[in-house]
C-alpha positions in Angstrom: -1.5 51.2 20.0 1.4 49.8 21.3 0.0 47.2 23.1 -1.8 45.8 19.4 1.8 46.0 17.8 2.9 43.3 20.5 -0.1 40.9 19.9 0.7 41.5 16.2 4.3 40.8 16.9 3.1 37.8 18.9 1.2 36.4 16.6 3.1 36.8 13.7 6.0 35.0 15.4 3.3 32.0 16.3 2.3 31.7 12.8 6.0 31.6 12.0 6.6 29.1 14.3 4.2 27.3 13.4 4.9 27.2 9.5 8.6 26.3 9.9 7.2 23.3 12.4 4.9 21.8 9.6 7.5 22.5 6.8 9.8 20.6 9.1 7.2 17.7 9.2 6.6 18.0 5.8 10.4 17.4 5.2 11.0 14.8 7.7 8.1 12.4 6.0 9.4 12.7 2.7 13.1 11.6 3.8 10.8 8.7 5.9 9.5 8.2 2.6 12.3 7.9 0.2 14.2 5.5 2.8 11.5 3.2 3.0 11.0 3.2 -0.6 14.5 2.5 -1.6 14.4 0.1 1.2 11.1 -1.7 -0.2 12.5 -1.7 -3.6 15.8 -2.9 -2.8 14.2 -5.5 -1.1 11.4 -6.8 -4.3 14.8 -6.8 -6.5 16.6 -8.9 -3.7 13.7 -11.1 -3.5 13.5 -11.9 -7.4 10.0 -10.2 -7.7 10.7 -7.6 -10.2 11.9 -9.9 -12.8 9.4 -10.9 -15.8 10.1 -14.4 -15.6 9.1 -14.9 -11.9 5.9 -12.6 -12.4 4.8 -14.4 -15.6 5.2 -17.3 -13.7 2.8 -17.2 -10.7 0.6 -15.7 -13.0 1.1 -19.2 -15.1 1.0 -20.6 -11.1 4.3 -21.8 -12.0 6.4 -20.1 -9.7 5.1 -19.1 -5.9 8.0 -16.9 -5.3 5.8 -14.0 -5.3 2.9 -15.0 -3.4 5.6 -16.0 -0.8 6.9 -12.5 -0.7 3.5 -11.1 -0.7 1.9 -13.5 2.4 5.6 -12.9 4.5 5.1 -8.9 4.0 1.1 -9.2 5.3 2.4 -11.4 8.2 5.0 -9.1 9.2 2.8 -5.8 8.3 -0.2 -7.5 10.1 1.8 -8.1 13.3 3.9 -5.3 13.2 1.0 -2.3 13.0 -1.1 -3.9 15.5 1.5 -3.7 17.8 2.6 -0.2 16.9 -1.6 0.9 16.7 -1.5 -0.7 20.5 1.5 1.4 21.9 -0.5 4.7 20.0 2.1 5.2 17.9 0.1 4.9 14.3 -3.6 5.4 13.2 -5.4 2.5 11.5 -6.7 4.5 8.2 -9.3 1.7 6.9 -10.8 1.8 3.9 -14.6 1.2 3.0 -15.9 -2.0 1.4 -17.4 -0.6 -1.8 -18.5 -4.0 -3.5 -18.9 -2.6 -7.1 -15.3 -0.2 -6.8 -13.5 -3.0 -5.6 -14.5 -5.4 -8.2 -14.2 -3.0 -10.9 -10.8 -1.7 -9.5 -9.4 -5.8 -9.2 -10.6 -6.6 -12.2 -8.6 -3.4 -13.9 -5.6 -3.9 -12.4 -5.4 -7.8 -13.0 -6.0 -7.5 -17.0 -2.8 -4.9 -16.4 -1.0 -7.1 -14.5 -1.9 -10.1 -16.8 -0.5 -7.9 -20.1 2.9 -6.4 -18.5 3.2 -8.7 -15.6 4.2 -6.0 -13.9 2.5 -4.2 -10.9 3.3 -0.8 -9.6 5.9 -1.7 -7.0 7.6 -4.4 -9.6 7.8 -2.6 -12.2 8.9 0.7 -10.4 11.5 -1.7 -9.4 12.5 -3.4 -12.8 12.9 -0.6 -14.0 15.2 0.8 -11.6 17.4 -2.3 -12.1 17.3 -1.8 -16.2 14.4 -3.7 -17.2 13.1 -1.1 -19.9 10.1 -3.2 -21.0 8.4 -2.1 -17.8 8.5 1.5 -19.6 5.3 0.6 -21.0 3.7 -0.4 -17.6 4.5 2.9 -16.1 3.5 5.0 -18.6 0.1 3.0 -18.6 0.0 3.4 -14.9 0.6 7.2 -14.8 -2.2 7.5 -17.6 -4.7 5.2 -15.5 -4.1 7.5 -12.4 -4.7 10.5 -14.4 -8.0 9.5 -15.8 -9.0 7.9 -12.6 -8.4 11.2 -10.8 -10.2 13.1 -13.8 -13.1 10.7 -13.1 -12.9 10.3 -9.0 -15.7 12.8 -9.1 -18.4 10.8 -11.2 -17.0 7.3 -9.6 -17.9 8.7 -6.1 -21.5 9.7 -7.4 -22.2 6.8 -9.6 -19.6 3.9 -8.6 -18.5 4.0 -5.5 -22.1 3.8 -3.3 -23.3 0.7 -4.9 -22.7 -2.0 -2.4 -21.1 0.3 0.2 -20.5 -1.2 3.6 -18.2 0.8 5.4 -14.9 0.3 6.9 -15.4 -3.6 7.8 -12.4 -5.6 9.3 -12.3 -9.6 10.3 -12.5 -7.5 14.2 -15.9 -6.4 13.2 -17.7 -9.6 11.7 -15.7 -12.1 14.9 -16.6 -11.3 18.1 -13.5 -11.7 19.2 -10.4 -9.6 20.5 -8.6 -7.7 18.2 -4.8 -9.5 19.0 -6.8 -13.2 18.6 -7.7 -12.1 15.0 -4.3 -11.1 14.2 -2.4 -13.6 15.6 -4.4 -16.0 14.6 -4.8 -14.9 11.0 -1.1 -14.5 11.3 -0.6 -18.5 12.4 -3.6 -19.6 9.9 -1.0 -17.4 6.6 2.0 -19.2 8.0 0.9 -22.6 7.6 -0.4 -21.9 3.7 2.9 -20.5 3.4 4.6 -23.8 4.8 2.0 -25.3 2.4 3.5 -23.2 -0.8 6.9 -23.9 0.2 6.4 -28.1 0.7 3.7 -28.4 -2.4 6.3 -26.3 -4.6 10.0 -28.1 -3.7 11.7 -29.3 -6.3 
């Protein structure tokens, strides 16, 4: 009898353990979180990409500033999680090719983007610095999200396996090593960036 109370005991106090241990996680990657997002927003409104004018303008192909933005953040992304992914300090989480759900989903968010000029991360971060037409935007996005998830169900059974490939990467269609690909997808975005820059000086 005594000897069951002290597994009990034992166990409990694992289970305990183990709980406060995953709360702590839990905890820990939502302050990760939050700096990172007030990092990447103070960073779109230091780089002029949450302003209307900018956005209406690249969509008009008018003003590159935020294709700039957008091809320095792959580079550096690019680079930096293949060399974080080689030291086994992150996971590569790819997601599948699903021709139809892809096409579908671009299409969706590019008539949104083309009617607010706003994206998620812009206009999360217009408003933040008192741009109050992207109101509108985000209540649209939180909508879209809602019946999306309401619908996830019938878009994986109907949607989702038409043209279904997998999780494909450049790595898997070159024969190639995985660093050449990077790096030199890497060298291949900086020079259309140096293109950008030279085509659109003023």
């Amino acid at each position: 009898m005594t000897e069951n109370m002290m597994a009990t005991t034992v166990h409990s106090s694992s289970e305990s353990k183990l709980q406060s241990e995953t709360d702590a996680a839990g905890v820990r990657t939502l302050a990760l979180g939050m700096v990172f997002g007030i990092a990447f927003g103070f960073l779109l409104q230091k780089g002029g990409v949450a302003k209307f004018n900018v956005l209406i303008g690249q969509l008009l192909l008018q003003d590159f500033t935020v294709l700039k933005v957008m091809l320095s953040a792959v580079i550096v992304g690019m680079i930096g999680i293949h060399l974080l992914h080689r030291a086994g300090k992150v996971e590569l989480h790819i997601k599948p090719t699903r021709y139809a759900s892809n096409i579908l989903g671009g299409l969706l968010f590019g008539v949104g983007f083309g009617l607010s000029a706003y994206c998620p991360g812009t206009g999360a971060a217009a408003l933040g610095q008192g741009n109050y037409d992207a109101i509108a935007m985000m209540i649209g996005m939180v909508g879209g999200s809602y019946l999306f998830a309401e619908c996830s169900g019938w878009i994986g059974r109907k949607i989702d396996p038409i043209g279904d490939r997998g999780k494909l990467t450049l790595h898997d269609w070159l024969p190639i090593n995985r660093t050449v690909v990077v790096v030199g997808s890497a060298i291949l975005l900086c020079v259309v960036l140096a293109v950008i820059e030279t085509m659109t000086v003023r």
